[in-house]
N, C-alpha and C positions, 0 to 999 in steps of 0.2 A: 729711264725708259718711260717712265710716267707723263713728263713732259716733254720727251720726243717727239718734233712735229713731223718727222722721217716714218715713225711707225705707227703702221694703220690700226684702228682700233674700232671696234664696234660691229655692225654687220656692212658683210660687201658688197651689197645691192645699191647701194649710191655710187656714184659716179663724182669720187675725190679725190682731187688731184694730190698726188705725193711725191715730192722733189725728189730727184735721186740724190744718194751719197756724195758720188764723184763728179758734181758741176760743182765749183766756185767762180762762177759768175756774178756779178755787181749784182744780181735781183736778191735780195735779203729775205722777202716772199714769198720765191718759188715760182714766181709768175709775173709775165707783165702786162701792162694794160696798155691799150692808145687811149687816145683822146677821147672816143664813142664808149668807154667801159668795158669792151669788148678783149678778151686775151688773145695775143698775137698769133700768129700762124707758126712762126718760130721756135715755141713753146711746147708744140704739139709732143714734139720726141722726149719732151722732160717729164711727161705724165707716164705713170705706169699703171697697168691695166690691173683693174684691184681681184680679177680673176689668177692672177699671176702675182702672187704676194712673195715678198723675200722669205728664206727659211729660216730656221733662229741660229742655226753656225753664222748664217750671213749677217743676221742683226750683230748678233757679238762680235761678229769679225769687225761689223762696220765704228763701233762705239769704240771712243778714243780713249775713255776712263773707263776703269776695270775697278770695282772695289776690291779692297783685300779683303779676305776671310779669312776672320778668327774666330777660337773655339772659346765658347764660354766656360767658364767652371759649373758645368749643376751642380754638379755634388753640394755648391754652398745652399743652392734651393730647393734639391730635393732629397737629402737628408740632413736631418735633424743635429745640428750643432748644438756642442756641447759647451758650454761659456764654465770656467772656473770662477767660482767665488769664492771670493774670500773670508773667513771667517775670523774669529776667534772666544776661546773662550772666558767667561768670566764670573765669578763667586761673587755672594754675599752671608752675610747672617746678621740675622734683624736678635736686639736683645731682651732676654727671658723677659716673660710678665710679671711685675710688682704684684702679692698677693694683696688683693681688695680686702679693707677690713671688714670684721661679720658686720653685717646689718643689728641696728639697734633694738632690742625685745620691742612687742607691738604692745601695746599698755592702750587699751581703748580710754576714750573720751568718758569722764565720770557724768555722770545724770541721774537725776533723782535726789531723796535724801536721805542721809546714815539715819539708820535707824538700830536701838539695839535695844537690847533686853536681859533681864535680870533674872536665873533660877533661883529659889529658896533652895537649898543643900536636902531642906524634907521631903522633894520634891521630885529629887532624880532618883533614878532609876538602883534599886536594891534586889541587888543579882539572888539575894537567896529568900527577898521577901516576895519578890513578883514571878519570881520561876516557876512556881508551883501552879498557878495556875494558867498558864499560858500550859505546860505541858500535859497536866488533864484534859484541856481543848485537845491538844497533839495526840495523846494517845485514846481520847474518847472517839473522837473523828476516823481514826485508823480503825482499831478495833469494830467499829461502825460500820464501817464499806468494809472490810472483810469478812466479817459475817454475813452481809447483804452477798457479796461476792459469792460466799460458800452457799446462799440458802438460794441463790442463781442457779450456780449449778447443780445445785439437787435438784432442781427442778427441770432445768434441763434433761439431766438424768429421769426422772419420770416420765418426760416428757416424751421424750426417745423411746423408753420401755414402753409407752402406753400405744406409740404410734408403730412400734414393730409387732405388739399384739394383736393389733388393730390390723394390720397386713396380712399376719399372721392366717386369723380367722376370714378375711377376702381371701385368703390362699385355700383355704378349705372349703369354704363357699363355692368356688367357682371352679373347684376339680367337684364337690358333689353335684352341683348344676352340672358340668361336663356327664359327669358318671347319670344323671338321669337323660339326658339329652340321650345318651347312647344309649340306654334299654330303652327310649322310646323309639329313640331309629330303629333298634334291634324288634321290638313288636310291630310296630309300620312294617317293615320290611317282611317279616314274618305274616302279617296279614294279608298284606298285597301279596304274595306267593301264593295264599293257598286261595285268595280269591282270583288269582290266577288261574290256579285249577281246577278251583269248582267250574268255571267262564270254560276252560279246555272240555272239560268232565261233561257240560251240560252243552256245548255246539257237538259232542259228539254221540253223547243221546238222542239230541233232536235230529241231527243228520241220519241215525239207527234208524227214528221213528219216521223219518219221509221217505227213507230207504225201503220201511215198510207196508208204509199207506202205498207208495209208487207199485211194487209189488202185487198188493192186492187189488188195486184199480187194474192192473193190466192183467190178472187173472181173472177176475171178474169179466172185462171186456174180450176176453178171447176165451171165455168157457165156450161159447156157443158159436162161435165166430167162424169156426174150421167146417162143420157142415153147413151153415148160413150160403160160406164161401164156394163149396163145392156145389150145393146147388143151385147157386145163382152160374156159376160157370156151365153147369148142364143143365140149364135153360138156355142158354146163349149158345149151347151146342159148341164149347169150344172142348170139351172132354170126349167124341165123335168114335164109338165101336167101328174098324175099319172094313164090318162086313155091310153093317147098317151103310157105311159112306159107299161102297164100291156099290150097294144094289140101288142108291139112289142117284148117282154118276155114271153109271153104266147099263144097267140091268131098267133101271126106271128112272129115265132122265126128264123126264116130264113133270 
């Protein structure tokens, strides 16, 4: 189909010519030419109108070879085969290690040079001549620092007694300062009370005494004040006998 010159291919807006199936005529072509280049007139009916294409029954109808169709095996390509290998198995044993013999003592490189020495026999060491006084060091030493130890802690011990006495008498100190602190707040307090009330005692005398001058100013000023009063009112005629008023308003109005 690919190299079918019979089937049209591409878009059908060209105007190309396509032999039919069923001419076998001598033009191998599809077409012939005269002598000017031009295609014959006789040709006309062999062109088919590319509006009018054959359908695909007719292509297949028209093709002489048919391939066969056969089914492939997937299964080999799309699962996973499994290949048998072959095995077998097989042992060894490697033999035991030779024990290594010890290594030889290490003896360093000698350097320097022998040197030695001779004691006289009067000279070593006499366990029951030299004992004696290496153990008076020993027990002089001892008995030394435990005494010093013992006469430590007696002093410790005084030491403690002296600073608990010492405590002691701050403790008594400072409840007697307490105990004076309180009888002197107790007489403060007690003082400030009564000079309280003398301060009450004496705003209430002097109040007594303004109470009394106010008193006698205004007795004073109003001894004489009540006739002063009445007869400055009858001067001004506002105290009027209603016989006096009627013979001055009526009887003598002139």
């Amino acid at each position: 189909m690919m190299f079918d010159r019979r089937i049209a291919r591409g878009p059908t807006n060209a105007n190309k010519p396509i032999v039919k199936s069923g001419t076998e005529s001598g033009n191998k072509k599809g077409k012939s030419i005269t002598h000017g280049g031009k295609p014959s007139q006789n040709n006309n009916n062999d062109l088919v109108n590319p509006r009018k294409l054959p359908s695909v029954a007719e292509i297949h109808s028209s093709l002489k070879y048919r391939r066969k169709r056969e089914e492939l095996p997937l299964h080999r390509y799309l699962v996973e085969q499994k290949v048998e290998i072959a095995f077998t198995n097989e042992s060894c044993q490697t033999d035991e290690f030779i024990e290594e013999p010890r290594p030889a003592p290490y003896i360093p490189m000698k350097t320097g040079v022998d040197a030695g020495t001779q004691v006289d026999t009067s000279m070593v060491f006499n366990y029951d001549r030299d004992v004696d006084p290496i153990l008076e060091v020993l027990c002089g030493k001892t008995l030394e620092q435990s005494l010093m130890e013992v006469r430590q802690e007696e002093q410790f011990r005084a030491l403690d007694k002296k600073k608990k006495g010492f405590l002691h008498n701050l403790d008594i100190e400072a409840k007697c300062i307490q105990n004076l602190e309180n009888k002197e707040k107790k007489l403060y307090d007690a003082s400030q009370e009564v000079l309280k009330k003398h301060r009450l005692k004496s705003r209430e005398e002097k109040k007594v005494i303004e109470k009394n001058m106010a008193t006698k100013c205004a007795l004073d000023l109003l001894n004489g004040l009540e006739d002063a009063v009445f007869d400055k009112l009858s001067d001004t005629k506002e105290f009027v006998h209603p016989v006096e008023r009627q013979i001055e308003t009526e009887f003598l109005p002139w």
